[in-house]
C-alpha angles and dihedrals in degrees: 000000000000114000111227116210130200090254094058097062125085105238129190123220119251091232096053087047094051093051087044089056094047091050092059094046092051088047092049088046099059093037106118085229089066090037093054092047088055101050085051098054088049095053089041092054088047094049111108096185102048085037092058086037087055097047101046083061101048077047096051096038080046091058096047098038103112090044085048089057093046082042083230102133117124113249094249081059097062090040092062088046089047093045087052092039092056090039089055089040086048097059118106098230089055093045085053100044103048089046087055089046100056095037081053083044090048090048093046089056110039082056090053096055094049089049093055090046095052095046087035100235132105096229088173101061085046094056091053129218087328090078135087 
């Protein structure tokens, strides 16, 4: 077995990976998947109908929790959830908002896996379920 030592890896310099870091962040930022992710979530949080759409079914989904668990509820019950859980999908400003998060989410992992595939290691399985 061969024995590595600290000076035979090849280390980076906090500063450099710091600056490398920023640099992502300020090109994700400006990507117009990200830009578009944001506008949506603005227009989402500024929606009073999809907002109020969105909080009669948290409400609803709130009063039935613990039958829901038990899986319990009438059937009249989870037709009325189901029916406020396809009004708040159906708004526009949802529509628009979860399109513009998985093509953001597209876009965050296909440059994760070029990026583990540059630096030939695959940094996402390592972090777990909590990644990407």
């Amino acid at each position: 077995m061969t024995s590595i030592s600290i000076s035979d890896l090849e280390v980076t310099p906090p500063s450099v990976i710091k600056q490398a870091a920023h640099d992502f962040a300020k090109a994700l930022a400006e990507s117009p998947a990200f830009q578009r992710f944001e506008a949506a979530s603005a227009r989402l949080r500024e929606d009073s109908e999809a907002q109020q759409a969105m909080q009669l079914y948290q409400e609803k989904q709130q009063s039935l929790q613990a039958v829901l668990l038990l899986d319990a509820v009438s059937e009249e019950e989870r037709a009325e959830l189901e029916r406020l859980r396809k009004v708040f999908l159906d708004e526009p400003a949802v529509i628009d908002y979860l399109e513009a998060e998985a093509n953001l989410r597209t876009l965050c992992q296909k440059t994760a896996a070029d990026l583990s595939q540059m630096i030939e290691f695959d940094f996402v399985a390592a972090c777990g379920t909590g990644c990407c």
